[in-house]
VEXDREN-2710 file (C-alpha; in Angstrom, 1 decimal):
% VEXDREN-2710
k/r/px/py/pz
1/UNK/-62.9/-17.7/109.1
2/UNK/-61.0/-15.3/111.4
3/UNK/-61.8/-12.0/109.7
4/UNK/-63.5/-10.2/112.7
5/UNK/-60.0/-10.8/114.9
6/UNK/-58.1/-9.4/112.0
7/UNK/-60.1/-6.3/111.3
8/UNK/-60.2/-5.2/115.1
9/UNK/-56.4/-4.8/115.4
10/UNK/-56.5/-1.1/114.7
11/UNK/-59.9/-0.9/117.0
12/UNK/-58.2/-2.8/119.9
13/UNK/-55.4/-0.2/119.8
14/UNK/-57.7/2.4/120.6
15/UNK/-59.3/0.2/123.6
16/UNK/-56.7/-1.3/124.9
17/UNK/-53.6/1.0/123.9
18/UNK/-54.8/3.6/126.0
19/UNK/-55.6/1.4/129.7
20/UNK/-53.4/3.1/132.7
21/UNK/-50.1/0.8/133.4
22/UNK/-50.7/2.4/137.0
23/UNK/-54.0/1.0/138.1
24/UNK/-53.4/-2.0/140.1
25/UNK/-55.2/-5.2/138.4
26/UNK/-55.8/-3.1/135.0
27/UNK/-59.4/-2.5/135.6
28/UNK/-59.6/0.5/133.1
29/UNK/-60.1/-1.4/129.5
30/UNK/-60.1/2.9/127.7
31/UNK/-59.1/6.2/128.6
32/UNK/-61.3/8.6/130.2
33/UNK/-61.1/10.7/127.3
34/UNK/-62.9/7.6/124.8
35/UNK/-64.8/5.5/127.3
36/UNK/-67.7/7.0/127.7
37/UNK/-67.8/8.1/123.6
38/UNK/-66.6/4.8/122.3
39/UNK/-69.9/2.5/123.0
40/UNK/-72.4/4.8/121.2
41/UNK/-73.6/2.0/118.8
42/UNK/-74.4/-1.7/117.9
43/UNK/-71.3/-1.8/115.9
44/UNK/-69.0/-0.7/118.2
45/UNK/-70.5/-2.6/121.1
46/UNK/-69.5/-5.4/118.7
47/UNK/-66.1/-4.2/118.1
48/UNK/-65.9/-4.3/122.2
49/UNK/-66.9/-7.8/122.3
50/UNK/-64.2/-8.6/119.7
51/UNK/-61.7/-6.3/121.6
52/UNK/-62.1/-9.4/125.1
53/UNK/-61.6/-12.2/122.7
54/UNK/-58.7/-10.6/121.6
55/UNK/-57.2/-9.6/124.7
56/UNK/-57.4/-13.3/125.6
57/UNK/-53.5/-13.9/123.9
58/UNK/-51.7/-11.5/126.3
59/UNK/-53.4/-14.0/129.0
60/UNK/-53.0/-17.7/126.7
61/UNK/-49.4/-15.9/126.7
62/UNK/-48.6/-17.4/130.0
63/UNK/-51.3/-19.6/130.5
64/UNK/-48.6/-22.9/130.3
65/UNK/-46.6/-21.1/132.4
66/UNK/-49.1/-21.3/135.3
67/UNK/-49.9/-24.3/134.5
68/UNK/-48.3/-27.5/132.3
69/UNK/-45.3/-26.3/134.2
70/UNK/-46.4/-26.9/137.4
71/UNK/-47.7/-30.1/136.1
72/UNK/-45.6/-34.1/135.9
73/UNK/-46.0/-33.4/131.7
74/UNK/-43.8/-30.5/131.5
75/UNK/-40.4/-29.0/132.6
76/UNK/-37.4/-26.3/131.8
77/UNK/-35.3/-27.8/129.3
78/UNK/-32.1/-29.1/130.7
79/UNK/-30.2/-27.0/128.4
80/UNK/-30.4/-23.8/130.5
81/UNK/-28.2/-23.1/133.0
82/UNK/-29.1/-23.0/136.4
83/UNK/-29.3/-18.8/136.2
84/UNK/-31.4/-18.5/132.9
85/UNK/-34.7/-18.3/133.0
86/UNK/-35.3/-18.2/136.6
87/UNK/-38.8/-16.9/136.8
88/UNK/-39.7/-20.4/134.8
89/UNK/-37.3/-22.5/137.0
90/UNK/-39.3/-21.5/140.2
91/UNK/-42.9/-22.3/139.1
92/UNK/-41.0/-25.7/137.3
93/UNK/-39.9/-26.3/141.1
94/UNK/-42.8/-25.2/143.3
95/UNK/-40.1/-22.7/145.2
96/UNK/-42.2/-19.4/143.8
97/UNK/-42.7/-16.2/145.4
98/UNK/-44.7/-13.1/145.2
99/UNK/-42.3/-11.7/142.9
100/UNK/-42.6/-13.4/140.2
101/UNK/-43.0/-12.4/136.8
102/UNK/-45.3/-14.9/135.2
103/UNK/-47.8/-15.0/138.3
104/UNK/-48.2/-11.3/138.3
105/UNK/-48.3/-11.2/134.3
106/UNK/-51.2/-13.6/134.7
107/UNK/-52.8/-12.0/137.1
108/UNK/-52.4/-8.8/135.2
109/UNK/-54.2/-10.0/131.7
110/UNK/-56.5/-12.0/133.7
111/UNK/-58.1/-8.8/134.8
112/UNK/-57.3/-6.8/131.6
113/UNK/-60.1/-9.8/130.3
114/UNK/-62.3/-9.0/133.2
115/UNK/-62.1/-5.2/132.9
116/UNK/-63.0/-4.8/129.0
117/UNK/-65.9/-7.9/130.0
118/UNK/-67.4/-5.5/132.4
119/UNK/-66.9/-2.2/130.1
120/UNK/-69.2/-3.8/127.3
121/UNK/-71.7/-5.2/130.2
122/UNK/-71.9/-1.5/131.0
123/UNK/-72.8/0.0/127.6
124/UNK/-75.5/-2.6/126.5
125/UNK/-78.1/-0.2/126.5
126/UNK/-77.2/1.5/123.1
127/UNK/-77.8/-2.1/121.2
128/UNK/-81.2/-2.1/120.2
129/UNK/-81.8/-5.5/119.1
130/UNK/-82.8/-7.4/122.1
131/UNK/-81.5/-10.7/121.1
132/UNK/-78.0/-9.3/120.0
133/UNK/-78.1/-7.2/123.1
134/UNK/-78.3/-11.1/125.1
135/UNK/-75.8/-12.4/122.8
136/UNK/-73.2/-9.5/123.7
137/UNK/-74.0/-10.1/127.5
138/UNK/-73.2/-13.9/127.3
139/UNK/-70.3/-13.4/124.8
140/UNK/-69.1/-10.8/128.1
141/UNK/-70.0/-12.9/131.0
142/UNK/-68.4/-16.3/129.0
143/UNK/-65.1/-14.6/128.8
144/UNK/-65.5/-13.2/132.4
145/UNK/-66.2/-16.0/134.1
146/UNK/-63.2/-18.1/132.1
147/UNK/-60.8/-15.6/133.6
148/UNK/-62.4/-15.4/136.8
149/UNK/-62.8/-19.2/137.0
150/UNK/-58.5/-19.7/136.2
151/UNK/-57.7/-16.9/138.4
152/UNK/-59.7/-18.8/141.4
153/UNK/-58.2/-22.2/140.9
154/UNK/-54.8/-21.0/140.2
155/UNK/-54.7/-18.3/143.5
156/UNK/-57.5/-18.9/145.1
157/UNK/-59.8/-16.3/146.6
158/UNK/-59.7/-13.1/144.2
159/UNK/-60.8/-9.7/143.7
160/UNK/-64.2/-10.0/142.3
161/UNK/-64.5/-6.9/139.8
162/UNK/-68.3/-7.5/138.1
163/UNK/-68.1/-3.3/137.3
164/UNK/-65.8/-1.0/136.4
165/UNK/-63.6/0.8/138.9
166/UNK/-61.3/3.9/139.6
167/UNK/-57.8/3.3/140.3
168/UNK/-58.4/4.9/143.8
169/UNK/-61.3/1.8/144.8
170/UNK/-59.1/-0.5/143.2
171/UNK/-56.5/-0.1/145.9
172/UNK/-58.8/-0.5/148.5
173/UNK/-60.3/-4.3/146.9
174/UNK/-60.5/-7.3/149.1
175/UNK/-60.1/-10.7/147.8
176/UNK/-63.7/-12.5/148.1
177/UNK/-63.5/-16.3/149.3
178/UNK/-63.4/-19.1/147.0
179/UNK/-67.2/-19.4/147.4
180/UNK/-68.1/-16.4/146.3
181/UNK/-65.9/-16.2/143.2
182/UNK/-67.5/-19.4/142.1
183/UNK/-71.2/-18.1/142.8
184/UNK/-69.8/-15.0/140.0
185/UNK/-68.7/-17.6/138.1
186/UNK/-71.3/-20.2/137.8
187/UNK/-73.9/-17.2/137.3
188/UNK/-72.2/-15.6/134.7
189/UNK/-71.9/-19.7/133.0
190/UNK/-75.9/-19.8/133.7
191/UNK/-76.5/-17.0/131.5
192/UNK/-74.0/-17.3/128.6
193/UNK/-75.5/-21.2/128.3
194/UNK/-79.0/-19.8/128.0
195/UNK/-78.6/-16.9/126.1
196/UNK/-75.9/-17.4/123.7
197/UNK/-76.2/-18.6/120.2
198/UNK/-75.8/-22.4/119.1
199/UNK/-73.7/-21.8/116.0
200/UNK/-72.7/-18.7/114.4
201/UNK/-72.2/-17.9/110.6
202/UNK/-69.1/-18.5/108.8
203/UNK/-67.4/-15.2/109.1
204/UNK/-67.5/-15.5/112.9
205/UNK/-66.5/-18.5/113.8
206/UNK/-64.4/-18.4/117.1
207/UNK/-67.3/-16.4/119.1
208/UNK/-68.5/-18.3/122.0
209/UNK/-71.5/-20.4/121.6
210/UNK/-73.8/-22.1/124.1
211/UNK/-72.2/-25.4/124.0
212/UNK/-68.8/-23.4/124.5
213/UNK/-71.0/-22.1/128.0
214/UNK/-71.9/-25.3/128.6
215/UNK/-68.6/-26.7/128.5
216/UNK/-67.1/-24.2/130.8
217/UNK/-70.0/-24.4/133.2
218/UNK/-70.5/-27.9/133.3
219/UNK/-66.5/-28.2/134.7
220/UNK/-66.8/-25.2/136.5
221/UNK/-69.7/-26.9/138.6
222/UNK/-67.8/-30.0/138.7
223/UNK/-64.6/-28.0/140.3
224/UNK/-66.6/-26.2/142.6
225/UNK/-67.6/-29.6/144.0
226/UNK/-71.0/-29.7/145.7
227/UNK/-73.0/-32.2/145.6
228/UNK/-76.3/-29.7/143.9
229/UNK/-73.2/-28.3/141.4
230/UNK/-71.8/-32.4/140.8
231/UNK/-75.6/-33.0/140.1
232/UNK/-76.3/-30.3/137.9
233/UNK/-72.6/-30.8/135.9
234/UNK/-74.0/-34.0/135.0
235/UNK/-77.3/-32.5/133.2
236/UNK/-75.1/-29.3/131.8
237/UNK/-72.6/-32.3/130.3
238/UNK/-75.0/-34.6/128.7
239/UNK/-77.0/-31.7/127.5
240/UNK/-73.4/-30.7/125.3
241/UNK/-72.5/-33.9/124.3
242/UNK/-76.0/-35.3/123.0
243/UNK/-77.1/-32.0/121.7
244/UNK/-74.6/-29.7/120.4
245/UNK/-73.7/-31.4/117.2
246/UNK/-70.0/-31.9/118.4
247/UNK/-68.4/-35.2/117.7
248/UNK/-65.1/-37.1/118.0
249/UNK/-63.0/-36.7/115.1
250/UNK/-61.8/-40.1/113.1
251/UNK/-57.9/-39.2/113.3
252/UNK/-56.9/-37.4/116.5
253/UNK/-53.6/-35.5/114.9
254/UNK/-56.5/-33.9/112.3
255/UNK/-58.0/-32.0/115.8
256/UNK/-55.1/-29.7/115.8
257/UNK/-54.2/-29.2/112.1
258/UNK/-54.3/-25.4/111.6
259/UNK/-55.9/-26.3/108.0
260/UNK/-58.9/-28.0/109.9
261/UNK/-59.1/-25.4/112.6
262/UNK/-62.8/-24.9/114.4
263/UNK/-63.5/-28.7/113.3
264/UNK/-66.0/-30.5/114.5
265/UNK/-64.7/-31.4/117.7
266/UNK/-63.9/-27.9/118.4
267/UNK/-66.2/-26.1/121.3
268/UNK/-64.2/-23.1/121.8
269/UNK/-60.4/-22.0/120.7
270/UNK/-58.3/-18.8/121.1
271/UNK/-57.6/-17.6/117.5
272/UNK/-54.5/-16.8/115.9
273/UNK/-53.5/-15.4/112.5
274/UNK/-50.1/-15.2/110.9
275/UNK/-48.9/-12.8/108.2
276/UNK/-47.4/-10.3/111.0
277/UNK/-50.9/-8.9/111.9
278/UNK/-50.1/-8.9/115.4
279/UNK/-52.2/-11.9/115.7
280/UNK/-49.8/-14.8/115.3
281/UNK/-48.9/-17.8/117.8
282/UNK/-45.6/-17.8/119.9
283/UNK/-45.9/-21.3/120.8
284/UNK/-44.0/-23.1/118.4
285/UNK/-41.1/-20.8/118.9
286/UNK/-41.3/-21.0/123.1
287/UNK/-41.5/-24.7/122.8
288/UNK/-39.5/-25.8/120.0
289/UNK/-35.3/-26.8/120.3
290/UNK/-33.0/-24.2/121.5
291/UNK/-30.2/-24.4/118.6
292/UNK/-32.6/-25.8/116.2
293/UNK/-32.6/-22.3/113.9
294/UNK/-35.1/-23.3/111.4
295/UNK/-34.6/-26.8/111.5
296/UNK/-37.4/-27.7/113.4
297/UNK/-39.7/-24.2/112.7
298/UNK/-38.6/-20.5/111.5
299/UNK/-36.6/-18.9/113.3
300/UNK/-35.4/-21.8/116.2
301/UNK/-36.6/-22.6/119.7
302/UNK/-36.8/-21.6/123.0
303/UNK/-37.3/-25.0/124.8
304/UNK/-39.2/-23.6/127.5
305/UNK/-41.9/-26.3/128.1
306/UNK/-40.3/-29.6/127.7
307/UNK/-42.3/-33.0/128.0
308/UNK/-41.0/-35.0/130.9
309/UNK/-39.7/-38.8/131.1
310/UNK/-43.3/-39.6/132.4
311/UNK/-45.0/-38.0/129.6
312/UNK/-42.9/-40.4/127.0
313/UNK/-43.5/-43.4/129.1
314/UNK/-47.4/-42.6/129.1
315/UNK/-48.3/-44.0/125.7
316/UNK/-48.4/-47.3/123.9
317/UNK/-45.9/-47.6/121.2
318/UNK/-48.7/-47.7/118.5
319/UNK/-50.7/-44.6/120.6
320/UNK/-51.2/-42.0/117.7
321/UNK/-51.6/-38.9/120.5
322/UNK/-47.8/-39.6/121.3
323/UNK/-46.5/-37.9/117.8
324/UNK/-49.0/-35.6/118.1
325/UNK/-48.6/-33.9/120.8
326/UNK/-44.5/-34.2/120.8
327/UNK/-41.6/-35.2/118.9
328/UNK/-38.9/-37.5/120.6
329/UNK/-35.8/-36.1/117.8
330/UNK/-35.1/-33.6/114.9
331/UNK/-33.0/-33.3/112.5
332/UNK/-30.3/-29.9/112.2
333/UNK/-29.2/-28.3/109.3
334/UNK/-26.1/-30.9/108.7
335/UNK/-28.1/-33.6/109.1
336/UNK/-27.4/-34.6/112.5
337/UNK/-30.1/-36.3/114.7
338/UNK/-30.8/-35.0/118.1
339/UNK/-32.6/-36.7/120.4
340/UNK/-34.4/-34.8/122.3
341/UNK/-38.1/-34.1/123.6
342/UNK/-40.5/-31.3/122.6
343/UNK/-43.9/-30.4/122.4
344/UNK/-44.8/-29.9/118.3
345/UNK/-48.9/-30.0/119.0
346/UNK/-48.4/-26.2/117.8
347/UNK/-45.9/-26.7/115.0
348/UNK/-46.9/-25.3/111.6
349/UNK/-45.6/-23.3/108.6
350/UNK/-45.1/-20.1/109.0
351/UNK/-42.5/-17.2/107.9
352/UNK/-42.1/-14.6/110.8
353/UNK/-40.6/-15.9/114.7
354/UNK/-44.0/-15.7/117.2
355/UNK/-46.2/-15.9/114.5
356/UNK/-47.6/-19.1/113.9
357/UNK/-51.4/-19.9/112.8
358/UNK/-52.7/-22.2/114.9
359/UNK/-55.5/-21.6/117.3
360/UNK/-55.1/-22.8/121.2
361/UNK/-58.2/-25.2/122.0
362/UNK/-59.9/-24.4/125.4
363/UNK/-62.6/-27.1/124.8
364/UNK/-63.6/-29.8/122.9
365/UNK/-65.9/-32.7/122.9
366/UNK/-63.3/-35.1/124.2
367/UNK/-63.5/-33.1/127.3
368/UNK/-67.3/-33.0/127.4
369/UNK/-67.3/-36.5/127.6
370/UNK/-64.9/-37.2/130.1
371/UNK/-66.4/-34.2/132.0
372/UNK/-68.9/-36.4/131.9
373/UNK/-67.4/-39.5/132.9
374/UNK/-66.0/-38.3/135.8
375/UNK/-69.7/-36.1/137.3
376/UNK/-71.6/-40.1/136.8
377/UNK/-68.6/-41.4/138.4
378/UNK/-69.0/-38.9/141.6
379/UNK/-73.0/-38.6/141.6
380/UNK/-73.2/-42.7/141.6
381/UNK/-70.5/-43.6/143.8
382/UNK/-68.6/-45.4/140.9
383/UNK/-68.8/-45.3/137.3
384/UNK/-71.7/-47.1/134.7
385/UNK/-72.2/-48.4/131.6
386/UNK/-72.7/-44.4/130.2
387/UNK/-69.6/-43.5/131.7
388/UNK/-67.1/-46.1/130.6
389/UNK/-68.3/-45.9/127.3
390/UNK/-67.4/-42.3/127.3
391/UNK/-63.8/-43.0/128.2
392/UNK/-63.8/-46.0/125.9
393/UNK/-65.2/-43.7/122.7
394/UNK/-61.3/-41.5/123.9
395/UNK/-59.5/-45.0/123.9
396/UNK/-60.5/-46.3/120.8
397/UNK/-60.1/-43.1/118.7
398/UNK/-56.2/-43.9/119.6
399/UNK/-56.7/-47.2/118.4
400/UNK/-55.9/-48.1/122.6
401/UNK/-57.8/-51.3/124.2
402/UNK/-60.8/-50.4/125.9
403/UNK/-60.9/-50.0/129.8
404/UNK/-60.4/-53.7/131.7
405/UNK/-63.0/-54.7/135.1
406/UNK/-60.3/-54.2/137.4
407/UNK/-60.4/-50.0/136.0
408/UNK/-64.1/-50.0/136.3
409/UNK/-64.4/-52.0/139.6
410/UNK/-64.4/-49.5/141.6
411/UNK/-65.3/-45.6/142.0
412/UNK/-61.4/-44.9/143.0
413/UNK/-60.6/-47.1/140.4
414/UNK/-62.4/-45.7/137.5
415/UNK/-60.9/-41.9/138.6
416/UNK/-57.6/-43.0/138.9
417/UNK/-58.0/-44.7/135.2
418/UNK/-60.0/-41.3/133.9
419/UNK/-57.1/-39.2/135.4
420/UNK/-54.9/-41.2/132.9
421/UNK/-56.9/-41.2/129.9
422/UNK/-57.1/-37.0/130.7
423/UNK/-53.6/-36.8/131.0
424/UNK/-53.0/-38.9/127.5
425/UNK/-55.8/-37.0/125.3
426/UNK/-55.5/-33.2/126.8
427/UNK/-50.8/-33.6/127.2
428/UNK/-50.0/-29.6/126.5
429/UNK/-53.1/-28.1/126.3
430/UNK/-53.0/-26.9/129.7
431/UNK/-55.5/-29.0/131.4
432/UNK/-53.2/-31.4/133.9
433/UNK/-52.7/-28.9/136.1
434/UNK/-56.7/-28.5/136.8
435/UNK/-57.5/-32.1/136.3
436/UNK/-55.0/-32.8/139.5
437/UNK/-56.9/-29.8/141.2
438/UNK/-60.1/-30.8/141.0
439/UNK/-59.5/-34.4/142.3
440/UNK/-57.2/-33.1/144.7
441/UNK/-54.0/-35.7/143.4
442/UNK/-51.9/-32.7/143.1
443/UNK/-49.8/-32.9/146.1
444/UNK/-49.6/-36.6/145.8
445/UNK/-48.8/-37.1/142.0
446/UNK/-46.4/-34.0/141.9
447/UNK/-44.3/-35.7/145.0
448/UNK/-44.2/-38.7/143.1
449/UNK/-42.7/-36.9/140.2
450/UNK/-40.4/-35.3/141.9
451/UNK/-39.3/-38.6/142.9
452/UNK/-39.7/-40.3/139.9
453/UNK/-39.2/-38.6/136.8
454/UNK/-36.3/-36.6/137.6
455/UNK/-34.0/-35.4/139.6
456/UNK/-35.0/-32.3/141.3
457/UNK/-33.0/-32.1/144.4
458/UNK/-29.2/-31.1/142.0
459/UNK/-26.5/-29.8/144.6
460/UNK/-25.4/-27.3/142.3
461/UNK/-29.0/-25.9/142.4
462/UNK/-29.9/-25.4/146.0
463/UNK/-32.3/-22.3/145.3
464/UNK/-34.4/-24.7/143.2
465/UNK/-34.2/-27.8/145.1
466/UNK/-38.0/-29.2/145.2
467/UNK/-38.6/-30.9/148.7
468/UNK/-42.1/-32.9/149.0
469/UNK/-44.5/-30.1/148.2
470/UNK/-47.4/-29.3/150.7
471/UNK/-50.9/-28.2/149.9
472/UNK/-50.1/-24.7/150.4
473/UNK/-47.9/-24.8/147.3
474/UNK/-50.7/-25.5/145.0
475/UNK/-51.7/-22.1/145.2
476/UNK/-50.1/-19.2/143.8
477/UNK/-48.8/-16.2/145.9
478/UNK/-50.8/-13.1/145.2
479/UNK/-48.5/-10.2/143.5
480/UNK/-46.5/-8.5/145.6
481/UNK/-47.6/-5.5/144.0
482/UNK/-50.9/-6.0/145.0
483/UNK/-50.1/-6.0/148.5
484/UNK/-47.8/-3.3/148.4
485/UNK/-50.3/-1.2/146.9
486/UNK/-53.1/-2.4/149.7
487/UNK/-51.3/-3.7/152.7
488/UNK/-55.0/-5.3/153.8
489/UNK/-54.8/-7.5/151.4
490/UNK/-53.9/-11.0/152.9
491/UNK/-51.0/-13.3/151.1
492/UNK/-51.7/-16.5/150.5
493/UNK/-50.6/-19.2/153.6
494/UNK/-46.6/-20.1/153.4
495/UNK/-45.8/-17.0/150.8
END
């Protein structure tokens, strides 16, 4: 099941271990010394590939950070003081700047992705096997393009590496537009979806397929928003969910049970592995109970990403998403019940602190299907019969009552109703945050939060005090590293 990312730990030393901490956007995946010698063969052109899925966990690492955070599901725990955790508090708040950590770690591990990507595009030539040699390229260009396409919608326009680069053109790198990222993107989709393999044999399950393409492509058309890319999400979409074999789950809590992982729902996942391989999950340590020692999971929380008031008004008392995805109380050691909110969606048994089992899921056929939901609804002007029986299929797997007329009326209405259903199926797996993107409701709904569901504006914490948010705030500043480094480079408006 996850054998090849447990026997390319010692490999992925060697590959990544050696990458210069001095090139700007990490854009040197091995040392001069074992580059060129390392991809001599099929095998360890394989052991590449396996080397970018691997290096997506330094990048998942702070994924939610960039993310759920900045989204109405998630906050900082009210348990830290107002100087702890700073770097959190300011993307919680919108009131970031270039200097923070957790937008230039991103950034940082976003590119490590893209630089290993384009290493293996680079030493193709030694695979003889022309079909592997296709399935290497999309397995590349997937995991490029997933990094390129969250580096784009989280900062905007971004250095577009598509080869590998010295240290010394690194500096001199200009951001490409927003346009020109997604044409990178979108070709790199095309290919993966038409090259890549359907399914995969059992001992390497977790590579990317060509539904997993087809997932990523279809929304990354739908993002970019023309009416030829709307169009062609729409085919991509319907093409995944009527052909790939994926299917809803009966019980949605059995979708994230680390002994049912890569289920049929499953499209793609970032793996995990306990048993102190350097493999395991943080998560359910970052997001569990400060205080809770191993109360709640071994070894105690961190109560980093804590579901919001919203979030536990969302569902209907009899909603089976709600337990899944986070608890409401737990019990400590002397018995005592604490009420408080958490996100358990990544809670399991395990016996070392940041090293939990369970996989992150990037896609699934939920998603599919209300991709799909939502490209009808904007190619037709409002939604049809296909399309709200999509969002009804979500509804009734969490026994919920199917959509009424007055959400289906109308194309505004059937979005606004879609945006909800998002919200209640994808809470914590780092989707919100795109979802309000892509329909542009994220000034709007975050102001409404702000107002809302808490209480932002806390005299005692004038440095964080969130005013109405403008549009400029949905981006992310670029690192000031970057800049420093290349003064040419251009910030991002209001930073």
């Amino acid at each position: 099941m996850k054998n090849y990312i447990i026997k390319i730990t010692a490999v992925l030393a060697i590959i990544v271990g050696f990458q210069s901490c001095d090139d700007p956007i990490d854009l040197q995946p091995i040392s001069d010394i074992g580059a060129d010698g390392f991809y001599s063969n099929t095998n360890e052109v394989n052991l590449g590939v396996i080397g970018i899925y691997n290096s997506l966990h330094l990048k998942q690492l702070d994924e939610w950070i960039v993310t759920e955070l900045r989204s109405d599901n998630t906050q900082l725990s009210f348990d830290n003081s107002v100087n702890a955790n700073v770097p959190y508090r300011q993307l919680d708040r919108f009131v970031s700047n270039p200097l923070n950590e957790f937008t230039a770690s991103y950034w940082r591990a976003s590119y490590k992705t893209i630089g290993l990507s384009n290493h293996v595009l680079e030493n193709l030539a030694v695979v003889d096997d022309i079909d592997l040699a296709a399935q290497y390229e999309g397995e590349a260009r997937f995991l490029r393009a997933h990094s390129l396409f969250n580096l784009v919608r989280l900062y905007g326009g971004v250095f577009v590496i598509t080869e590998t680069i010295d240290a010394s053109d690194a500096r001199n790198l200009e951001r490409k537009s927003i346009e020109e990222a997604y044409e990178v993107i979108i070709e790199d989709l095309e290919f993966a979806y038409n090259n890549l393999p359907e399914a995969y044999g059992s001992s390497e399950v977790g590579r990317a397929t060509k539904w997993a393409a087809g997932a990523e492509l279809g929304k990354a058309l739908l993002t970019e928003g023309s009416a030829t890319s709307v169009a062609r999400a729409e085919t991509v979409l319907r093409d995944v969910a009527t052909l790939s074999g994926k299917m809803l789950l009966d019980n949605y809590e059995d979708v994230f049970d680390f002994n049912n992982e890569y289920n049929d729902e499953i499209l793609f996942a970032v793996r995990y592995q306990s048993g102190l391989l350097g493999l395991g999950s943080p998560f359910a340590n970052l997001f569990s109970p400060l205080q809770s020692e191993n109360a709640v999971i071994f070894g105690g929380g961190d109560e980093l990403n804590v579901p919001t008031e919203g979030m536990e008004a969302l569902y209907a008392a009899n909603d089976p998403r709600a337990r899944t995805n986070f608890a409401v109380s737990w019990v400590d050691n002397s018995g005592n019940t604490n009420l408080e909110r958490f996100v358990s969606k990544y809670n399991s048994t395990f016996s070392n602190v940041d090293d939990a089992p369970n996989d992150w899921v990037i896609s699934r056929y939920a998603d599919v299907i209300l991709l799909l939901a939502e490209a009808i609804n904007e190619n037709n002007g409002g939604p049809n019969t296909e399309a709200i029986g999509y969002v009804d299929d979500v509804k009734l797997r969490a026994g919920q009552p199917v959509l009424t007329s007055s959400q289906t009326s109308t194309y505004f209405d059937f979005k606004l109703a879609l945006e909800e259903e998002r919200r209640k199926e994808f809470a914590f797996e780092n989707h919100r945050w795109f979802d309000l993107l892509r329909t542009d409701r994220a000034v709007t709904v975050m102001n409404n939060h702000f107002v809302t569901d808490f209480q932002y504006n806390d005299p005692n914490e004038t440095a964080f005090n969130t005013q109405p948010i403008q549009q400029f705030q949905t981006l992310l500043p670029i690192p000031q590293y970057e800049i420093d480094l290349n003064p040419s480079v251009a910030q991002n408006v209001g930073y």
